[in-house]
C-alpha positions in Angstrom: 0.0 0.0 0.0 2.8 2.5 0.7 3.4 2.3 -3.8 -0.2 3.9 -3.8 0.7 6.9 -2.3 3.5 7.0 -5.0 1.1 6.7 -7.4 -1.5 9.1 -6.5 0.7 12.0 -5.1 2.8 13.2 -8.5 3.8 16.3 -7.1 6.0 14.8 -4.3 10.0 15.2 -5.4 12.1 13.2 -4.5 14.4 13.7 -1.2 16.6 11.9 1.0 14.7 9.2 2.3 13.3 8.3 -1.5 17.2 7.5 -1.5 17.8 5.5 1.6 14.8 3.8 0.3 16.1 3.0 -3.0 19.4 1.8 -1.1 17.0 -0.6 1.5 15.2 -2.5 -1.3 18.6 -3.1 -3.6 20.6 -4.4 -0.6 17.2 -6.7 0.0 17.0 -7.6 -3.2 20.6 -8.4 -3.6 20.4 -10.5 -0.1 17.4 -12.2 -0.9 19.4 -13.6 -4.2 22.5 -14.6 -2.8 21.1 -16.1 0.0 18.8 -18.1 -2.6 21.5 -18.7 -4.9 23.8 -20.0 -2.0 21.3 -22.7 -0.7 20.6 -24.0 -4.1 24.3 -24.9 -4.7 24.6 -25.9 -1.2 21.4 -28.5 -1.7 22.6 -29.5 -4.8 26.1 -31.2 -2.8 25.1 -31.5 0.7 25.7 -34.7 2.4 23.0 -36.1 5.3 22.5 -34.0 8.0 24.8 -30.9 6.8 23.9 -27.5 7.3 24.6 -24.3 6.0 26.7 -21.7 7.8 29.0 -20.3 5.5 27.9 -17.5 3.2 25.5 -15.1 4.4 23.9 -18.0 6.0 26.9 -17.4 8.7 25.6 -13.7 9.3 22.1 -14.8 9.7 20.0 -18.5 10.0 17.2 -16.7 8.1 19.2 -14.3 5.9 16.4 -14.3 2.6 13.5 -13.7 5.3 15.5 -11.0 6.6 15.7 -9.6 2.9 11.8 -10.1 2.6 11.5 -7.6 5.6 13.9 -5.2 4.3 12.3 -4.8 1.0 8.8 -4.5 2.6 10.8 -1.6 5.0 12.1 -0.1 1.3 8.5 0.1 0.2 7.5 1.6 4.0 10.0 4.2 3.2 9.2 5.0 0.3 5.5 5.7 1.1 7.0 8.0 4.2 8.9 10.0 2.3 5.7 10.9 0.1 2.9 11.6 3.1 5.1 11.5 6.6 1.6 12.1 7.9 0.7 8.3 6.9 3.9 6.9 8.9 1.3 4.7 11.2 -0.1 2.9 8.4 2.8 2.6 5.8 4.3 0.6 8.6 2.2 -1.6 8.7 3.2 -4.3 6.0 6.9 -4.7 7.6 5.2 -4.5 10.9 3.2 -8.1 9.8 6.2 -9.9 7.6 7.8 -9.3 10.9 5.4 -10.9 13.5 5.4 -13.4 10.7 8.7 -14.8 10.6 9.6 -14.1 14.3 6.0 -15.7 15.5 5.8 -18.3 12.8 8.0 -19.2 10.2 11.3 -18.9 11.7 9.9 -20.7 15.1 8.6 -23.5 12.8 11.7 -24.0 10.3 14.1 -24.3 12.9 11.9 -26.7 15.2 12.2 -28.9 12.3 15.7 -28.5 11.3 16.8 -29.3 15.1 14.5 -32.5 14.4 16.0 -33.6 11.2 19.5 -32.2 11.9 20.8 -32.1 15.6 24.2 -30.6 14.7 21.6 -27.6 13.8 21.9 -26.8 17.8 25.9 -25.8 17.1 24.6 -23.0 14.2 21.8 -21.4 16.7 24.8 -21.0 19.2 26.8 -19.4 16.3 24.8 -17.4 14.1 22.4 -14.7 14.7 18.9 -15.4 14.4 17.0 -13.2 12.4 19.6 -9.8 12.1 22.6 -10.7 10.1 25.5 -9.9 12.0 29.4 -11.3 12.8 28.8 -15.0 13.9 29.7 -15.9 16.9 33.0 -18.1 17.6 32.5 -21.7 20.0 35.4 -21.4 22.4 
């Protein structure tokens, strides 16, 4: 919904945030399609019970949903930028892809990949959830 206010305000110029939200969705973009392309060739070789933690997969366990949310931010941003006054609702949409990994994907995939794979337990201690970030080192 934020694209609609794009659409039916064509007086608003384009400003700073416009940019930062050009910059959000092409670095979510760019994530979601690494991290994609990474697990195909990792499932095309992977033996039993391997996992994958190398990649952006070692920033984050869920590095494509974390690009999902990022380009539902971009869009957020980019209906901010064009009525500020609409910042409550524009929101909205990465407000529910984010209760919707953290509540229900995420909680699901991972209950299943410590079923299937126990040496899943050793990449929850190392790698951050949802955020990508530096992975944690075991001692």
């Amino acid at each position: 919904m934020p694209i609609y206010l794009l659409l039916v305000r064509r007086n608003h110029s384009v400003g700073w945030i416009d940019a930062i939200a050009v910059l959000v969705g092409v670095a979510a973009v760019g994530l979601e399609f690494v991290a994609d392309l990474q697990m195909h060739r990792f499932a095309r070789t992977k033996q039993p019970g391997q996992v994958l933690d190398r990649g952006v997969w070692a920033w984050s366990r869920h590095p494509n949903y974390f690009g999902e949310f990022s380009f539902w931010l971009a869009l957020a941003l980019f209906g901010l930028a064009t009525d500020p006054a609409a910042w409550w609702w524009v929101f909205a949409g990465p407000a529910v892809m984010l209760a919707l990994f953290e509540g229900a994907s995420i909680p699901m995939m991972e209950k299943r990949s410590l079923e299937r794979r126990p040496t899943y337990q050793d990449v929850i201690d190392r790698v951050p959830r949802f955020v990508p970030r530096p992975p944690r080192r075991n001692p």
